[in-house]
C-alpha positions in Angstrom: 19.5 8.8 -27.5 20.9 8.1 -23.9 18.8 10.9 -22.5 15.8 9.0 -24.0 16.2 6.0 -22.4 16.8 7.6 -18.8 13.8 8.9 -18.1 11.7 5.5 -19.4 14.3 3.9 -16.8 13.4 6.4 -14.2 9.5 6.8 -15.0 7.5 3.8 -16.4 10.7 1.1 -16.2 11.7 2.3 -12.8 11.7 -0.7 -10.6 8.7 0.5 -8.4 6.8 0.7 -11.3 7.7 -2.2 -13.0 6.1 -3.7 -9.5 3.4 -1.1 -9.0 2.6 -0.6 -12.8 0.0 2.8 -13.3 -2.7 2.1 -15.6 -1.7 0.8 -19.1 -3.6 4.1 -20.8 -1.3 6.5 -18.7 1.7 4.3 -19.8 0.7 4.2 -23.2 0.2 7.4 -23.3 3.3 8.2 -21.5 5.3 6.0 -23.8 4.0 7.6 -26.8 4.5 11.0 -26.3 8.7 10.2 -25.6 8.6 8.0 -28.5 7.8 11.3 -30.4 9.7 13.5 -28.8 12.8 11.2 -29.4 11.6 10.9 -33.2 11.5 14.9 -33.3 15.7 14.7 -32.7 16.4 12.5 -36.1 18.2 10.6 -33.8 18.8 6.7 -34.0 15.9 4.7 -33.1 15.7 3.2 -29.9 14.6 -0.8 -29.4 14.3 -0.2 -26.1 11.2 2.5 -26.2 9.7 0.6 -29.0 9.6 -2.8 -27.7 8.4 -1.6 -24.6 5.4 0.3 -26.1 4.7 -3.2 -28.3 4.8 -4.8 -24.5 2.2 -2.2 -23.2 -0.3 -2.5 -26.4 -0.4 -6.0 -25.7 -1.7 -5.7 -22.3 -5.1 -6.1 -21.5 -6.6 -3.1 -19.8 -7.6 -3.3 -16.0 -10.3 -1.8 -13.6 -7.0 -1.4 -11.2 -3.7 -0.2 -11.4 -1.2 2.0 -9.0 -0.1 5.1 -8.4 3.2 5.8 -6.8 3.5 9.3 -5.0 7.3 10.5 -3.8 7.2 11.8 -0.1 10.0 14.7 0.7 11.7 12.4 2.9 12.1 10.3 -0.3 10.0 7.4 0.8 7.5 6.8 -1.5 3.3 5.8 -1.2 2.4 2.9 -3.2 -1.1 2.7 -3.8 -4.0 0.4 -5.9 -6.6 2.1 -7.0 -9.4 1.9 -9.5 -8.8 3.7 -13.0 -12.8 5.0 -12.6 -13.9 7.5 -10.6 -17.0 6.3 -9.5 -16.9 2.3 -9.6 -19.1 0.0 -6.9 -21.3 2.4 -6.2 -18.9 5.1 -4.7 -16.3 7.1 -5.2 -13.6 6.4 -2.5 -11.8 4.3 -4.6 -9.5 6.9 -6.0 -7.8 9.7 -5.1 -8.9 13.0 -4.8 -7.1 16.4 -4.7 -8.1 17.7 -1.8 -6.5 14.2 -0.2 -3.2 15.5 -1.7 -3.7 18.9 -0.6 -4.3 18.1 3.3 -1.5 15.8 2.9 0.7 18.6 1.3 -0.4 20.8 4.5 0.3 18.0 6.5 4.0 17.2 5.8 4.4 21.3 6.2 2.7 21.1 9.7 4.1 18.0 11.5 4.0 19.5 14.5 -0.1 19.1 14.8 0.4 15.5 14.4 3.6 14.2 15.8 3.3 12.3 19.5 -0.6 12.6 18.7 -3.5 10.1 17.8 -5.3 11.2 15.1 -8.8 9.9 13.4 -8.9 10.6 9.9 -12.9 10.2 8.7 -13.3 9.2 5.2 -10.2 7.9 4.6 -10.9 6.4 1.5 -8.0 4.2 -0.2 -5.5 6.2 2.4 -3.2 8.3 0.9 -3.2 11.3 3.2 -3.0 8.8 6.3 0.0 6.8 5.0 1.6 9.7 4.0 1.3 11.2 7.3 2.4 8.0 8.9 5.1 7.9 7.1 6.3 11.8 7.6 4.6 13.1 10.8 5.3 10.3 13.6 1.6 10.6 15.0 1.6 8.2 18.5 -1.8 6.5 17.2 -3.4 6.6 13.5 -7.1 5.8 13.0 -8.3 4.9 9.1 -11.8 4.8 8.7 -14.6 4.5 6.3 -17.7 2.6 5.5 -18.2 1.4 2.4 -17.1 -2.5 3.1 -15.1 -2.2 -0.8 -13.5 0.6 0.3 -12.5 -0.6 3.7 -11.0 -3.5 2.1 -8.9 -1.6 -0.5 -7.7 0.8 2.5 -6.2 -2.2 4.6 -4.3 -3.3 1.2 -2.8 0.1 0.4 -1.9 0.1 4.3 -0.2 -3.4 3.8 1.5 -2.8 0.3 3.4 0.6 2.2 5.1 -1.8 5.2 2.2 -2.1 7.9 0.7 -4.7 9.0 -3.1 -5.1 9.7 -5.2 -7.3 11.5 -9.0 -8.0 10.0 -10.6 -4.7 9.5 -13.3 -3.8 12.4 -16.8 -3.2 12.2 -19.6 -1.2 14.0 -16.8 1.3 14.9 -14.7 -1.4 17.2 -11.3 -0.5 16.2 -8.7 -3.2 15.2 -5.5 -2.5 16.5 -2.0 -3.7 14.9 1.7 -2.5 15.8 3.3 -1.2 12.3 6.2 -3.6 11.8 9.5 -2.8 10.4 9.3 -3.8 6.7 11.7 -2.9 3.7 14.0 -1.0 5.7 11.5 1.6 6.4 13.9 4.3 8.5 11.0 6.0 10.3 9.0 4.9 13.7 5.4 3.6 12.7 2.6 4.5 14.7 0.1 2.0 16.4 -2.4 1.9 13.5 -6.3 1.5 13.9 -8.9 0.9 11.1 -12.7 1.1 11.6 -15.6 1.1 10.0 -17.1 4.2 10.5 -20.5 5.2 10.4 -21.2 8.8 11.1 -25.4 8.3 11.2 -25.4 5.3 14.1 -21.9 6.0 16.1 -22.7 7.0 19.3 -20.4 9.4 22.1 -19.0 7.3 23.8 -17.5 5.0 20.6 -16.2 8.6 19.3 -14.7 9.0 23.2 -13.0 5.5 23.3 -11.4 6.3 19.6 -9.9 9.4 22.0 -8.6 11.3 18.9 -6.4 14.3 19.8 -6.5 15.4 15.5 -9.2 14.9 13.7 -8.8 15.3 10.0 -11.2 14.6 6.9 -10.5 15.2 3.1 -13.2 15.5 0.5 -16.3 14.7 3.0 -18.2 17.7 1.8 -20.1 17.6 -1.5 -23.5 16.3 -0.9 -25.9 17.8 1.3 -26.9 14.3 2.9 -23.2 14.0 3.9 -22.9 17.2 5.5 -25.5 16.8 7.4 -24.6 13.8 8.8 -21.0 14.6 9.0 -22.0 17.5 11.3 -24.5 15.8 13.6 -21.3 13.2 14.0 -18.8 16.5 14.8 -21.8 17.5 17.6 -20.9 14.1 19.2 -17.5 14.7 19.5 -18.4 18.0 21.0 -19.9 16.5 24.6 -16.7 15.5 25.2 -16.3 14.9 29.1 -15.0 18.0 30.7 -11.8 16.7 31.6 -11.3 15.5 28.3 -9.3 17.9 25.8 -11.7 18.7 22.7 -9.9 17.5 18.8 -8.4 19.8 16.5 -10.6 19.2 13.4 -9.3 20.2 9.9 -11.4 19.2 6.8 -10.1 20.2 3.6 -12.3 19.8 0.2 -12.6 20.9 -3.2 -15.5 24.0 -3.5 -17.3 22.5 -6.6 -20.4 24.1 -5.8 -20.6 27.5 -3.8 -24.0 26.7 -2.4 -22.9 23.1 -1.7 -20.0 25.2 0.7 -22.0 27.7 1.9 -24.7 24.8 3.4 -21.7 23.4 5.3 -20.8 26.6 6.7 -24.6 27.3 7.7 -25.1 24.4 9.5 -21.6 24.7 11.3 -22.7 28.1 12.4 -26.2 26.6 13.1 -24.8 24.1 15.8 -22.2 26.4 17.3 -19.1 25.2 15.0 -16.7 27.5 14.7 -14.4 27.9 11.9 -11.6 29.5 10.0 -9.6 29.1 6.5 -6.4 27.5 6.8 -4.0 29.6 4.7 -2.8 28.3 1.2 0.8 26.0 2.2 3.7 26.8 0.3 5.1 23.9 -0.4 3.9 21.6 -4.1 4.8 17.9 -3.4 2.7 16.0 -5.7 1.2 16.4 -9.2 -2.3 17.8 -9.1 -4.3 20.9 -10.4 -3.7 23.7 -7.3 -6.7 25.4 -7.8 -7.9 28.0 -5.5 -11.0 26.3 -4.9 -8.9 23.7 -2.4 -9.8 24.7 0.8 -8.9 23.7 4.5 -11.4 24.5 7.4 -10.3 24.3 11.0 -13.0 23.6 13.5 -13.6 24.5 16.5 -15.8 22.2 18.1 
């Protein structure tokens, strides 16, 4: 019975989730499935399991709830996202796999980000950014993203993992904020930026002030309209002055559709892009379905 009630303690009653609850049809679910296999022992029932499932049925169901990620350096990435993948119109409101992937790569490769200032495009609800804020010391770390919902759920994921933001920025001006100690957190926080990024209308020399040394992007390239635009934006950044040091660029993405892939490519080869296939990392961090199709370009702009 004791071994029953541990991991509800250290899973769906842990503290942080009692704060940061996941979505009541993953905790039902959860709940349900321990309930049986407790049942399956013929042991004594436990009050605990039970009243907490009652607790859980009771709840109304939400369009939000969090998800709570474990770093290796045992910090953890709290984060509020919405339980449908599409919702507002877009789908940067959740997390994608590819976001873990890069992120995965990421904590394995420090080196490419520490001391650096990095511009991550898409960042969506900013998992792969806190994450590496949190594990790679990067000097400077630039969120951005259009869509003004998801812009507004990125600065509270930022704030609920110890930073602290001023008002978001708009028409690519950055908004700068020095990450403040909060929690206890035992690393050094970068400066952070977040801007509202749009990869049609920027213009050179807004890409030149952001001065990114990294360039990263996760899950940018499934539609044909955002590739295109996504690669006219990498041109940009590729009249860099000559004294300037061109980015590293790394994109990683899910292959859902070959041909969808293959257009990428083409138009990188079409505008002199080069690129190469980042080899599979070694090391599994977070829960998600490694597939083969997860895939992370470096660019050479």
């Amino acid at each position: 019975s004791q071994f029953f009630v541990g991991p509800s303690r250290t899973t769906i009653l842990h503290p942080l989730c009692v704060k940061y609850p996941p979505s009541t049809k993953y905790r039902r679910c959860f709940l349900t499935e321990l309930i049986k296999k407790h049942e399956s022992t013929a042991a004594e029932p436990l009050d605990e399991l039970y009243d907490t499932l009652a607790d859980i049925l009771n709840e109304e169901e939400s369009t939000h709830c969090y998800k709570n990620y474990l770093l290796p350096t045992g910090e953890c990435v709290t984060l509020s996202e919405n339980v449908a993948m599409i919702s507002g119109g877009t789908t940067g409101l959740v997390t994608w796999d590819a976001a873990l992937h890069l992120a995965e790569w990421a904590v394995e490769t420090s080196a490419v980000f520490s001391n650096r200032t990095v511009l991550e495009l898409g960042s969506g609800i900013g998992f792969t950014g806190i994450a590496i804020c949190k594990t790679c010391n990067p000097k400077t770390y630039i969120f951005s993203d259009y869509h003004p919902c998801v812009l507004k759920q990125l600065t509270e994921n930022i704030r609920l993992n110890g930073f602290v933001l001023e008002p978001e920025a708009t028409q690519c001006t950055p908004t700068k904020s020095q990450g403040q100690e909060a929690e206890a957190a035992n690393y050094q926080k970068p400066k952070l930026i977040v801007a509202e990024l749009d990869w049609g209308s920027v213009t050179e020399k807004q890409l030149l002030d952001l001065q990114p040394e990294v360039i990263i992007a996760a899950d940018v390239v499934y539609d044909p309209e955002i590739i295109l635009a996504l690669v006219g934006m990498l041109q940009k950044l590729s009249t860099f002055r000559a004294d300037s040091k061109v980015p590293e660029v790394y994109i990683a993405f899910t292959i859902r559709n070959p041909d969808t892939y293959h257009l990428f490519q083409a138009e990188l080869d079409k505008v002199g892009i080069g690129w190469q296939i980042i080899p599979a990392h070694s090391n599994s961090v977070f829960l998600y379905d490694m597939q083969p199709n997860l895939t992370i370009l470096q660019l050479f702009i």
